[in-house]
N, C-alpha and C positions, 0 to 999 in steps of 0.2 A: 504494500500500500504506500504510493508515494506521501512525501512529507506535508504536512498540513490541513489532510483527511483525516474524519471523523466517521467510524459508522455503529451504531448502536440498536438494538433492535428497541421492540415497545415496552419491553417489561421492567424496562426502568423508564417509563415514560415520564414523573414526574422529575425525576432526577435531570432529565435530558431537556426539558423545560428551561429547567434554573442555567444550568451548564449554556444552553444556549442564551438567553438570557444576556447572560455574563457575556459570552464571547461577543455579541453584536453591541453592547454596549463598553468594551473597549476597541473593536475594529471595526466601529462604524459610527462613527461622529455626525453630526447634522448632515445629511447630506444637502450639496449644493443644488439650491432652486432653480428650475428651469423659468426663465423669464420669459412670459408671451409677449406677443405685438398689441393685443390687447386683454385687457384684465381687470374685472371689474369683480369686487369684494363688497358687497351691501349687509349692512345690518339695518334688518327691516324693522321699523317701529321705535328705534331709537334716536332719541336728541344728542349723543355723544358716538365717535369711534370708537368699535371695539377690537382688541386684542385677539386671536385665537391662531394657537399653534403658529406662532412670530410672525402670523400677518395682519394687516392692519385693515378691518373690514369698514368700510364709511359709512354714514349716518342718510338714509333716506330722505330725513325729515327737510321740508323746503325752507326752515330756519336758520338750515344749518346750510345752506343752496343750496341742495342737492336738484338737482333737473328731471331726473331719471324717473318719479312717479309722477303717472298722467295727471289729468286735473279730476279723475273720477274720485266720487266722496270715499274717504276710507280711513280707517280709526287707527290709532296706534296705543300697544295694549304694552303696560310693564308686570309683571309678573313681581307682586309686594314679599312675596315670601319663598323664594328659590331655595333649593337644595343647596348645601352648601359646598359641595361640590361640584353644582353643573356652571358648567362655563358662563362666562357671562354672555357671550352671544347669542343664547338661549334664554335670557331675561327679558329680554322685548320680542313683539312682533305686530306685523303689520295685519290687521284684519280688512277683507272684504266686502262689505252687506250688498254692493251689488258690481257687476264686474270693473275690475278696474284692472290696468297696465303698469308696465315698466318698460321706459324705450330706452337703448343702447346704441351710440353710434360704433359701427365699427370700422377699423381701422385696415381688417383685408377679409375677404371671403375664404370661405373652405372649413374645416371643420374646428370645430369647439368641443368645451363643455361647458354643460351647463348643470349647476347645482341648486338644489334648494334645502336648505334645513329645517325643520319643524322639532319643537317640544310643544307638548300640550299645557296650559297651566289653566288659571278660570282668573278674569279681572273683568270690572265693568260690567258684571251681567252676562259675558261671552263664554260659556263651558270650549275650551278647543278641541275639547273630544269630541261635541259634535258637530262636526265645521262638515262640510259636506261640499267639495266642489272638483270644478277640472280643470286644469293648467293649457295653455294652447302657447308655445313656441315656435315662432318663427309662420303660426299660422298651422303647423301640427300639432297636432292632440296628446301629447303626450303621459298624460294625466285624466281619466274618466272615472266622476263619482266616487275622489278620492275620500276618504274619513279617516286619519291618520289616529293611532294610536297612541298610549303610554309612553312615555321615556322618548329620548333622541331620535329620532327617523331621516335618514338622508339618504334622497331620490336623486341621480345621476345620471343624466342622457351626453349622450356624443351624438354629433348632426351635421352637416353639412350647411352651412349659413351663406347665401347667394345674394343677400341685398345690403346695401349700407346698413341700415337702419333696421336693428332687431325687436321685436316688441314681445312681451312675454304678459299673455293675458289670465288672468285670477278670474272665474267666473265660478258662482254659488249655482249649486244647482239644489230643487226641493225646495219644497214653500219655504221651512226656517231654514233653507242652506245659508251660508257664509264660509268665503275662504280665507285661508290666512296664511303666511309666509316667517317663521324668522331671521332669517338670511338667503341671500343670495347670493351665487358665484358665476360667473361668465367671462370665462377665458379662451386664448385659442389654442389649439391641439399642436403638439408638436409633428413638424415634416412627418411624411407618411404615416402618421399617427393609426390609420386609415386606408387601407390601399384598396384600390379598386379589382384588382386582378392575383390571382393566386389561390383566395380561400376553397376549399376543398366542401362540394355538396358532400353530404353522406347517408344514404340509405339503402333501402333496400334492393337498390337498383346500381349501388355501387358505390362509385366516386366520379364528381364529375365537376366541373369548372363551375363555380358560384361568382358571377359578374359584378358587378357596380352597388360596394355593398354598403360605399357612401349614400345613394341612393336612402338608405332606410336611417330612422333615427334608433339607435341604442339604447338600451336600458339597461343598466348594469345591477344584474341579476348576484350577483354572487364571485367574487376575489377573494384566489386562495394563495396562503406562500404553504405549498406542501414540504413537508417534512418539516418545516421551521418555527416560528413565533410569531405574535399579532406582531406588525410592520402598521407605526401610526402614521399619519400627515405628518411628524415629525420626520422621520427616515424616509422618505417619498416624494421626489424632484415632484411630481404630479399632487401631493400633497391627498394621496389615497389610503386607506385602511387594508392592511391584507391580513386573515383571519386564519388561524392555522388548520391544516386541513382535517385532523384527528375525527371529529364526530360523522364526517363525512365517509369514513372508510368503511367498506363494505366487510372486510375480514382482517382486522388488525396485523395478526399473525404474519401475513403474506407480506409485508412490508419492513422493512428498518429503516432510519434515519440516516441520510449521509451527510455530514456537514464541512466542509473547507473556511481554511483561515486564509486564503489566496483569493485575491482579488480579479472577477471575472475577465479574459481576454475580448475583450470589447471589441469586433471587427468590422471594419465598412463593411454595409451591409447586410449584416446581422440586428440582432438589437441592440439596444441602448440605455443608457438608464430614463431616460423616459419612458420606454414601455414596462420597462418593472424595472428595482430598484435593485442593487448588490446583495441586500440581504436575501432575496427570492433566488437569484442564481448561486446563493452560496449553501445551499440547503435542498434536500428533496428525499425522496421514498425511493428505495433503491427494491428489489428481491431481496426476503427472508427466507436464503435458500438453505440455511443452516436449522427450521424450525422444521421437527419432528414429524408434524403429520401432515406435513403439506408433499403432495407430488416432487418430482423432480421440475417436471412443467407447469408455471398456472400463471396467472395473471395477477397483479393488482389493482381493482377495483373502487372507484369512489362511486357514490351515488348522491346526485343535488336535486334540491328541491326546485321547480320552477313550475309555471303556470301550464295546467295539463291542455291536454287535448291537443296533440300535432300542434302547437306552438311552435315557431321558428326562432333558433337562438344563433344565437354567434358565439363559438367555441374556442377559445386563445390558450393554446398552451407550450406552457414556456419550459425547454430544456437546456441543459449545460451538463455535459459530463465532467463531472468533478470526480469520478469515481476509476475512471479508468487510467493506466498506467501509462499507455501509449494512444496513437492514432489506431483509427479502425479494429479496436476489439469489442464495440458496444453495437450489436443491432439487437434491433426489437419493433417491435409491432403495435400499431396504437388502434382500439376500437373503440367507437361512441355508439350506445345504445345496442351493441353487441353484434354491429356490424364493421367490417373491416375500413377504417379509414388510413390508414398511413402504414405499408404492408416493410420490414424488413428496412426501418426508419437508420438511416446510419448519420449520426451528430457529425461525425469528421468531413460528409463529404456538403452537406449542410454550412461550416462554420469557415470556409478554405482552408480546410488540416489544421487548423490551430484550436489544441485541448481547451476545453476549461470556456468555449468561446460562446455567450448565450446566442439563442436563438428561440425566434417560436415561431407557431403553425397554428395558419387560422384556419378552423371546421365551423361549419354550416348545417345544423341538426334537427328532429324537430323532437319536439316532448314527447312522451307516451300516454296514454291515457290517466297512467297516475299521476300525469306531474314529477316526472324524473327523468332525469338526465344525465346516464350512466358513460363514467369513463373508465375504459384499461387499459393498461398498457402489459406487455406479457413478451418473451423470450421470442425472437426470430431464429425460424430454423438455418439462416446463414451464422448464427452464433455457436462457437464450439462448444463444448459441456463445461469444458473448464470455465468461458467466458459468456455462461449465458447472462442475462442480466436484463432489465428496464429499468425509465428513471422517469420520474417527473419533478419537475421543480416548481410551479405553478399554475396556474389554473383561472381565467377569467369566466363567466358566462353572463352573457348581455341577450335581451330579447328584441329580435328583429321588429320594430313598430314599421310596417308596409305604411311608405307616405301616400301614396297612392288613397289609400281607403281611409287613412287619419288625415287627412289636408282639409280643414275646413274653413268657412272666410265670418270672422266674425263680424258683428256688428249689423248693418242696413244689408246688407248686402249678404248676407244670411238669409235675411226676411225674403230677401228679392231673388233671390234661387229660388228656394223653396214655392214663393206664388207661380213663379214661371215653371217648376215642374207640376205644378198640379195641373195649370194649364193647357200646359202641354205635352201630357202624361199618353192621352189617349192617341195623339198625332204621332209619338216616341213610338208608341208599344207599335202601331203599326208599320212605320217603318223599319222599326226591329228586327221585324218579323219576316217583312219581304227582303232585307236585308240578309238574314239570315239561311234563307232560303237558298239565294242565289250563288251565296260565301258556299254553301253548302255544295254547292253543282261546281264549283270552281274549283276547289278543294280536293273535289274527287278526281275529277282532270288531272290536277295535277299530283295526285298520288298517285296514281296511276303511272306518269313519266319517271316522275324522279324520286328517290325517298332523300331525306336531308339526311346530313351527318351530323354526329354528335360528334362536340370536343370534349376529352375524353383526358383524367389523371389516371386514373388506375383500370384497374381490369373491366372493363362494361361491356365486354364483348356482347353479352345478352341476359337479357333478366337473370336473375336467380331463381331455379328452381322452385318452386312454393312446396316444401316440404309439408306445409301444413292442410294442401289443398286448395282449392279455391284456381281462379283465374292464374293464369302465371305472365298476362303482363302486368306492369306496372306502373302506378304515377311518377311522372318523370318533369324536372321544371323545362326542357327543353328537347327537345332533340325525340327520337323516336324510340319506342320497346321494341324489345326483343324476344320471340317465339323461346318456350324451353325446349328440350331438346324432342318431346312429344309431336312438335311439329314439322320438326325434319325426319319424320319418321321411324323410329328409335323403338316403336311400343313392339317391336317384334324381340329388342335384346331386355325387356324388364324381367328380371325375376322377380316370385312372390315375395314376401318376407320370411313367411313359411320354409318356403322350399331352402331358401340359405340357412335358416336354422337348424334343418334338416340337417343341410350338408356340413356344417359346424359343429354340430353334437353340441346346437343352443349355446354357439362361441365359446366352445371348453378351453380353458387358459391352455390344456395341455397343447393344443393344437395351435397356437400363437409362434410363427413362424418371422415374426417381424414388424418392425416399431417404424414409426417416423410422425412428423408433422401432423400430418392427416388422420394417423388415425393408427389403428391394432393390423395386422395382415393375418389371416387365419389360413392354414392348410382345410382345405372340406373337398369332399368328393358330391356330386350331381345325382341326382335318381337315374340318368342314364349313364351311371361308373362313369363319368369323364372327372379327374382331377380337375382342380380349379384350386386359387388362392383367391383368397376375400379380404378386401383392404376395408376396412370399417372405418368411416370417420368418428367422430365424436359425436354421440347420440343427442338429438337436441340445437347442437354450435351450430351458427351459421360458418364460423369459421371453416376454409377449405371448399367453400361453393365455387368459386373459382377453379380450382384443380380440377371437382368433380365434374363440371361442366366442361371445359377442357378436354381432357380425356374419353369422353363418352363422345364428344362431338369428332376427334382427330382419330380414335383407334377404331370406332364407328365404321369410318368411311376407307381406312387402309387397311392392306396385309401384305406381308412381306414375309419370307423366314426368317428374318433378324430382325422383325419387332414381335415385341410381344402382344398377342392377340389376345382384344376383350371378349368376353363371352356372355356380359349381363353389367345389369346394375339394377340397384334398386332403392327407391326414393320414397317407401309406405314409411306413414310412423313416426316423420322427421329423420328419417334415415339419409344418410348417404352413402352407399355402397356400392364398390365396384369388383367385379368379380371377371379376373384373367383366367388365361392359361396356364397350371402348374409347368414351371420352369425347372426342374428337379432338384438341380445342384446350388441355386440360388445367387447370391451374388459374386462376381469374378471378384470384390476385394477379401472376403473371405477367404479363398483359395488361394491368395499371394500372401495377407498376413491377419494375426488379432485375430486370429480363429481355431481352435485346434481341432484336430481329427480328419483335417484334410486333407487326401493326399496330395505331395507337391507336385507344379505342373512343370511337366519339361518346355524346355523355348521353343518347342517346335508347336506346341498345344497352345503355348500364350500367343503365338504369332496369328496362328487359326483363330485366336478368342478376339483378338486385335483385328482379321482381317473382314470375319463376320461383321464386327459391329462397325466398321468403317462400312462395308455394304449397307446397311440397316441409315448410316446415318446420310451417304451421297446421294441413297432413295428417297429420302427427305428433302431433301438439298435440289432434286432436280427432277422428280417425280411428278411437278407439279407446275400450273402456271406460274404462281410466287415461289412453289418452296414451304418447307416449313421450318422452318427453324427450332432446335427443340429447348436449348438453353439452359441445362440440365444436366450434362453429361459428366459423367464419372464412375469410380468402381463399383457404385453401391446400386449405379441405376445401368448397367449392363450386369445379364442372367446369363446363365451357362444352364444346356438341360444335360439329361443323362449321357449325351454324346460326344461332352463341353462347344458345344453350336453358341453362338455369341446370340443374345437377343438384346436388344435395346428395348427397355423400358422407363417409366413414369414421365407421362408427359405434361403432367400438371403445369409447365412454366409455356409451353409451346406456344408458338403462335405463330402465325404466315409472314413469309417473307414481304421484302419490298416489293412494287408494281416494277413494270419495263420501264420507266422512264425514273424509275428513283434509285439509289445509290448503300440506301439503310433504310430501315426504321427507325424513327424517334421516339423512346419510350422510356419506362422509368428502369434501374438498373433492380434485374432477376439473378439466380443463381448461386452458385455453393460456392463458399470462402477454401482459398488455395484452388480452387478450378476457376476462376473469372478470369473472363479479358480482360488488362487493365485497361486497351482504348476501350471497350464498350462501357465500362466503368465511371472511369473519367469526361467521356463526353453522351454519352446514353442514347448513343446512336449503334443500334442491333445489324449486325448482317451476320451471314452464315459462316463469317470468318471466328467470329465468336465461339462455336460449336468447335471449329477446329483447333482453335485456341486448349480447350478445355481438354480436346482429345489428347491433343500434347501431351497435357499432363497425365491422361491418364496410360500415355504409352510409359514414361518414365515411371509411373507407378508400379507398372508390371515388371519394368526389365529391374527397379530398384527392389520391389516388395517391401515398400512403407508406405505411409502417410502424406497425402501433399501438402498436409500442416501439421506439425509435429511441438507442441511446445514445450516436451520434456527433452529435445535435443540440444545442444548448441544454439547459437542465436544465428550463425553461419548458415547450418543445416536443417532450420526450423521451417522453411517454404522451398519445398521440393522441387520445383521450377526452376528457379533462380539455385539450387544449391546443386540439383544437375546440370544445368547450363554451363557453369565455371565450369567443371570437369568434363565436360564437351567440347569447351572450345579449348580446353586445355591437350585435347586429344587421348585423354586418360579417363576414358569414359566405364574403364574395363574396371577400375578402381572402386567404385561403389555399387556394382549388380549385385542382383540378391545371392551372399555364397552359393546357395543352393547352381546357382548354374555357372560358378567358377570352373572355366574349363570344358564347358559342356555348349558353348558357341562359336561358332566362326567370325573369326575375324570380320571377314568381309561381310556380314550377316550383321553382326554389330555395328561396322560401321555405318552401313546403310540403314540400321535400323534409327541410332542416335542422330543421324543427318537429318533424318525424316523426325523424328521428334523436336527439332533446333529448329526446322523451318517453322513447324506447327505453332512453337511459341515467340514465333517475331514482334516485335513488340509493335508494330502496324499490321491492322488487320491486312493490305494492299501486299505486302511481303510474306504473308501465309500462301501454303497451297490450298487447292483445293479438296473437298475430301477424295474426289477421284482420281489426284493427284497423291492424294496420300495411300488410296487404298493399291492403287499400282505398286509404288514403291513398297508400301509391307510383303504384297505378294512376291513382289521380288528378290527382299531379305529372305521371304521364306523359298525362294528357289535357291538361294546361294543358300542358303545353311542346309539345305539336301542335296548340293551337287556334290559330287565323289572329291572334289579339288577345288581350294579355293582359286573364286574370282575376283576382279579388282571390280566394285560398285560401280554399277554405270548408272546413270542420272539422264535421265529425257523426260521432261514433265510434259513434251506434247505426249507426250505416251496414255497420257489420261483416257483420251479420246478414244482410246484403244478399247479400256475397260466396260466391259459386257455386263452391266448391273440392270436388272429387267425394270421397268419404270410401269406399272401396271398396278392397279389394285381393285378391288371386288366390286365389285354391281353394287346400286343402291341399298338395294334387298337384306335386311338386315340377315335372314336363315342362311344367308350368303356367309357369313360371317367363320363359321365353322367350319363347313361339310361341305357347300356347294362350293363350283367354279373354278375349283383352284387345277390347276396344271398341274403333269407330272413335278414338275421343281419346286411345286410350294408355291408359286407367283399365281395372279389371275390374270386373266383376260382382258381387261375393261380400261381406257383410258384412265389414267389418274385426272387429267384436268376436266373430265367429265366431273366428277363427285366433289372436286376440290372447287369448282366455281361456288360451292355451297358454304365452303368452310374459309369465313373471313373473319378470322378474329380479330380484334382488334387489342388486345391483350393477353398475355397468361395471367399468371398471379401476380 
């Protein structure tokens, strides 16, 4: 644990209190005020300036000149016997009995806040408890049939402000309504305080681009500093309250406290202390992965109270790896309301490689029926075991007020809308009508030519499943739904639920043949004896609808002898289940290491496991109009059967290549840590060089038989890529293969083999081969390692062209899948760019 890290679990929770406590109050001193362009501090109903938390709030009253309240009648109330503790800000205020204003010039347009404070007290005959009224700023609503309660209350909007002149109207609503105020704030937002572009939709439809989201006014719902301590207006350039997140957590247990004495790496373009304050980036919930009856894998959960019913919020949360020891050891996963929003979230590449550096990510959500607004964050399976981990360090939620339907125009002009709708209400409805009519006929026209595209963050390739039944499209704010897999015709491969419980012996742990992300993999056999493996998701999680649809949609429509063939799935129950073909011997990293009972493979066996699944992957590559790219590849997801035949398996990350006229894909970065491309990486532009990249590694994996991340080695020899590469180009490549075949290759077999794994990991994708350039040259190595006499390596990459890889895959016809169509060789019949015009994904996972 580097120096100046703190981490502690809950059960000393009050201890950790004080301890922090202590720490922020010697390594964090006042912090420095953000000064706005404009800033107005009112104390409403007072004849003097008041003092609160070192700023200077001025006196409304027009004795004192103040300008800023209209000439509407309005009382001002002192509060004879205050608590002797409550601020004096809170001893006056300004009452309503019928509506009155406050105008503000300002000084630039764009976003603000605006504050109002309330205490209740009784003076004059006025109870403030029952004040009854609604606030209108800027001409929105911001406030309806407010009746504020007991003790301190302070209401908080951010907004967009587009005129000189701001007005903020008090209006009583209810025969004995009256409103009343006792302070005011109205300041302006610091630089991109607010961005238009980036926040992330999230539901059940996925993740997708959330627009212009100054457009709406804010209400700030709820600010959390997780893992830390309240943070008052004193420690807070924005002069805000952050509340610690403890009563909020869903399962204490699942969390510990991380806290640092190092002061955040603050980077253009990242955050700032304006958007949260030092002590929020220096504190957060890390994994209690040391607590006894928690899984290996889970999540940590908050749950906040907000306004039910599909209410639309804005989701801010704020991270800083203060926990990790280097760059790139922290992925993880973030979901809001237990769908996938922010999939294998990596800080380092977020922050431009610099640790410790805040950031945050704005989400777009809506309520649940109860009024809650559930966040977790939980291990990505690009994190190794050693380095599993999540982290949060803060937490904002604001509720979206749609200006649209709150804009309303006070005063005459109120009155005079309103007559002219009644008036002409009946004229409205009718041309409505025939309006709608005609939208209706044009509409259809044009859905018919074209469908629109959706822009697209994460995986939306097409609805999610409805595990629970019901319709399977979905409401979406833009763009179009997408068919489940029911309607590309699929209902021939469903199994029962039944019939797999059948074939599981009711998922006997005995028969649990393998683990990962998704889910359990169970050995079962069919009522018609055909082996089968069954990958279970998580019963219930939406997590993994992504993969599951994926997969169903891509192994569906292919067959090859070097991919692994689907033979079902099934979705009864909140199920998600996919059900292959038994592979026997299971996965080729097994057989090389970290496994015992296997027997070892000769080079001439690994060469054949290596040339298979280069076939399995150039059928991908070129089998099709785009291609598919699978992004995925390594020891774990190539299968050996009883004959060691290479199958390529789990396609969960896949997805279709570029069109003819494009160069990459542009998408978010997928894939297993020590197997990524670092350019796909670094600039998140996908092509099929990527796959090859990955194979790279996994050729040195087999000629080495280790790890292509190793962190109990040397620091030299801890990423197997780069730790074979030096001894490649050093030409001493013979120097680290696995003992086991010390002696037992040829030279020239070796060298051609290591040549062919040196290309594969060029550090531009443009300088990689291709796979059919790759799968020549293995076949090659394996011709010189069984000629009688070594040869010197010959090298022709036109030679590619040569290579006879069949490019075909099965008729639409799901019964096709198994038994029908296939040729003596295992290939079918049937154009691939026939079935694949169907299969456009637009993302994997």
């Amino acid at each position: 644990m580097p120096s100046g890290r703190i981490i502690s679990s809950h059960s000393s929770m009050e201890t950790q209190k004080l301890i922090l406590h202590l720490i922020f109050l010697l390594l964090i001193p006042c912090t420095s005020s953000f000064t706005p362009i404009a800033n107005y501090l009112i104390s409403c109903g007072s004849q003097n300036n008041a003092s609160f938390f070192n700023r200077i709030f001025t006196s409304d009253s027009a004795n004192q000149g103040s300008t800023f309240l209209s000439a509407d009648k309005s009382i001002s109330l002192t509060n004879q016997n205050p608590p002797p503790d409550l601020p004096i800000l809170y001893h006056t205020a300004r009452v309503f009995p019928s509506t009155g204003s406050y105008r503000f010039d300002m000084r630039r347009n764009g976003i603000h806040l605006v504050r109002f404070h309330f205490s209740t007290f009784k003076a004059q005959g006025f109870d403030l408890k029952s004040a009854n009224f609604s606030i209108l700023v800027d001409s929105n609503l911001v406030l309806r049939n407010f009746k504020p309660t007991n003790g301190v209350l302070l209401k908080e909007f951010i907004l967009k402000i587009e005129s000189n002149l701001l007005e903020i109207v008090f209006r009583p609503e209810g025969n004995s309504g009256f409103g009343f105020v006792n302070a005011m704030e109205v300041f302006t937002a610091p630089v991109d305080f607010v961005i238009d572009y980036g926040a992330r939709l999230v539901g059940p439809f996925g993740v997708i681009e959330y627009k212009n989201l100054s457009s709406h006014v804010l209400e700030t719902v709820h600010r959390i500093n997780v893992g830390g301590v309240k943070v008052t207006a004193f420690n807070d350039t924005l002069w805000r309250t952050w509340i610690p997140d403890e009563e909020f957590l869903v399962f204490k247990d699942a969390a510990k406290t991380a806290v640092t004495t190092q002061t955040p790496n603050y980077q253009k373009g990242g955050a700032t202390r304006e958007i949260a304050p030092d002590s929020v980036y220096m504190t957060a919930q890390v994994m209690d992965k040391d607590h006894a009856i928690i899984a290996s894998q889970f999540n940590i959960t908050w749950d906040f109270p907000v306004a039910p019913g599909g209410v639309r919020h804005l989701v801010r949360l704020h991270f800083c790896d203060i926990v990790s020891p280097a760059l790139n050891l922290l992925y993880f996963n973030v979901y809001i309301n237990g769908y996938s929003a922010y999939k294998d979230l990596d800080l380092s590449s977020l922050t431009v490689h610099v640790l410790a550096s805040p950031v945050y990510v704005d989400f777009v959500a809506d309520s649940d029926d109860s009024g809650v607004i559930r966040i977790s964050v939980g291990p990505s399976e690009l994190s190794s075991s050693m380095r599993m981990n999540a982290i949060l360090n803060g937490a904002e939620i604001m509720r979206l007020v749609n200006v649209e339907d709150s804009r309303v125009v006070p005063g005459k002009k109120r009155l005079w809308m309103l007559v002219g709708s009644i008036t002409g209400g009946g004229i409205v409805v009718l041309l409505l009508v025939v309006s709608a009519f005609l939208l209706a006929l044009k509409y259809r026209k044009k859905k018919k030519k074209k469908k629109p595209k959706q822009r697209t963050l994460e995986s939306v390739g097409w609805t999610p499943l409805r595990v629970f039944g019901g319709s399977s499209l979905s409401r979406m704010s833009e763009g179009t739904a997408f068919p489940s897999p029911g309607s590309y015709g699929y209902f021939g491969l469903r199994i029962p639920f039944a019939d797999i419980q059948l074939a599981t012996n009711n998922f006997d742990r005995n028969l649990i043949i393998g683990s990962g992300g998704f889910g359990l993999v169970y050995k079962g056999v069919l009522k018609d004896n055909v082996k089968v493996a069954v990958k279970r998701g998580m019963p219930g999680s939406r997590q993994g609808l992504p993969e599951f649809q994926t997969e169903i949609t891509i192994l569906s429509k292919i067959r090859h002898h070097h991919l692994v063939s689907l033979v079902g799935y099934c979705e009864e129950n909140s199920e998600m289940i996919l059900v292959y073909e038994y592979v026997e011997k299971g996965p080729l990293k097994k057989h090389l290491y970290g496994s015992a009972g296997h027997a070892r493979l000769s080079w001439k066996q690994r060469l054949e496991i290596c040339i298979g699944a280069a076939r399995g992957l150039h059928y991908l590559h070129t089998g099709f109009a785009q291609g598919i790219i699978h992004r995925d590849i390594k020891s774990t997801n190539i299968l050996v059967d009883e004959n060691y035949v290479a199958k390529v398996a789990d396609f969960g990350l896949s997805r279709s290549g570029p069109c003819l006229n494009e160069t990459h894909v542009s998408t978010g970065v997928k894939g297993s840590f020590g197997y990524l491309d670092p350019e796909y990486f670094r600039r998140q532009q996908l092509t099929d060089k990527s796959d090859v990249y990955s194979f790279g590694v996994v050729l040195f994996e087999v000629l080495c038989a280790r790890a292509a991340v190793d962190p109990q080695l040397d620091r030299e020899q801890v990423n197997l890529a780069e730790w074979a590469l030096e001894w490649q180009k050093k030409g001493m490549l013979e120097h680290i293969i696995d003992p086991y075949l010390v002696g037992k290759i040829k030279q020239s077999s070796l060298k051609k083999f290591g040549e062919t794994a040196e290309k594969c990991l060029a550090e531009y994708g443009v300088d990689r081969p291709t796979m059919g350039s790759v799968l020549w040259n293995l076949e090659y190595a394996l011709q010189l390692q069984e000629s009688e006499q070594e040869e010197e390596p010959y090298d022709d990459s036109s030679a590619q062209e040569t290579v006879n890889v069949p490019t075909t895959i099965t008729p639409g016809s799901p019964s096709n899948i198994r038994r029908e169509g296939d040729n003596d060789n295992g290939y079918s019949d049937v154009s691939a760019t026939e079935v694949f015009s169907q299969l456009m994904k637009s993302e994997g996972r």
